[in-house]
N, C-alpha and C positions, 0 to 999 in steps of 0.2 A: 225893683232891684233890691236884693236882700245884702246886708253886709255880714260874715261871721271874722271869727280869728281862729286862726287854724293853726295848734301848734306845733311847731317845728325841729322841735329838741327832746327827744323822748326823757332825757335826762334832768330837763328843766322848763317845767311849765309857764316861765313866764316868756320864754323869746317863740314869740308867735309872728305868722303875716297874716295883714288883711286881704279877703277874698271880697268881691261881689258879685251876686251872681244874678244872670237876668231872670223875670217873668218869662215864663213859659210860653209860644204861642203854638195854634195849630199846628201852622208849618213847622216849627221848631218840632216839633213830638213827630212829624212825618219825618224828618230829613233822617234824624235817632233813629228812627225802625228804620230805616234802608240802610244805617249799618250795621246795626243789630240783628237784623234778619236779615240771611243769605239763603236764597234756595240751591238745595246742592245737586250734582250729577241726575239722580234719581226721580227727581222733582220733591223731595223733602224740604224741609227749614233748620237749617243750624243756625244755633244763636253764636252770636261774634262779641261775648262781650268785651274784646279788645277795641272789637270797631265800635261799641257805644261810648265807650270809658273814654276814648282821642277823639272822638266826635263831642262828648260832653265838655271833655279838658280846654277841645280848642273854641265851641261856640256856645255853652254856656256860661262863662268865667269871663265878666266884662273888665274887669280890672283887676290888677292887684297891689298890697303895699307892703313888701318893695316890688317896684313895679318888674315885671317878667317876661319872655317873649312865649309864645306858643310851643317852641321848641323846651323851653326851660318847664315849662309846666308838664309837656311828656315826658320831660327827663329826669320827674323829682324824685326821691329814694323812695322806697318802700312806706315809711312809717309814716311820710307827711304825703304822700299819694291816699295812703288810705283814710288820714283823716280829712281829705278834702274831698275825697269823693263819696264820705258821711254828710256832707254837705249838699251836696250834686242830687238832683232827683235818683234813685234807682230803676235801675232796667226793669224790675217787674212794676215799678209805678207805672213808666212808660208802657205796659203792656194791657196794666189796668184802664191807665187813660184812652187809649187804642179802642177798648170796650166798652168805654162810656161810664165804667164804673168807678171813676178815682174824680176828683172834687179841683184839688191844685197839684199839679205836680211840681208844682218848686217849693212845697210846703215840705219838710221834715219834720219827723219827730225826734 
């Protein structure tokens, strides 16, 4: 489990919360691709990355401080969704690991 601080005030870098977020498992990278990937009418694949992003916000985010409910985490503004989900593996990590070719995916740069 990794801890960051994610900050919360675009206006003032010190009022931040704490995130942690779990180690990756297999399963965990299977359940993500089955929201991330939809096959559609046709038999194609569209990517959902609505359905990774509330898939990642509600199962990989084991805590947080101040502590938050699942719903509070899909419902946070713009500017602090996006620095928490700088945090979150990324959809095409997920698609690397899928491949075989990505190392950790709860590692960020």
């Amino acid at each position: 489990m990794q801890k960051h601080e994610i900050e919360t005030d675009p206006e003032d870098p010190d009022v931040f919360m704490e995130v942690w977020i779990k180690e990756l498992t297999f399963l965990d990278i299977q359940k993500a691709a089955q929201n991330m990937l939809k096959l559609n009418d046709s038999g194609g694949v569209d990517f959902s990355f609505e359905g990774y992003w509330s898939h990642a916000f509600e199962n990989f985010i084991v805590k947080t401080n101040p502590p938050m409910t699942t719903q509070e985490l899909l419902n946070l503004k713009g500017f602090v969704g996006d620095k928490l989900s700088k945090v979150l593996p990324q959809p095409n990590e997920l698609v690397e690991e899928m491949q075989g070719g990505f190392h950790n995916a709860t590692e960020t740069e």
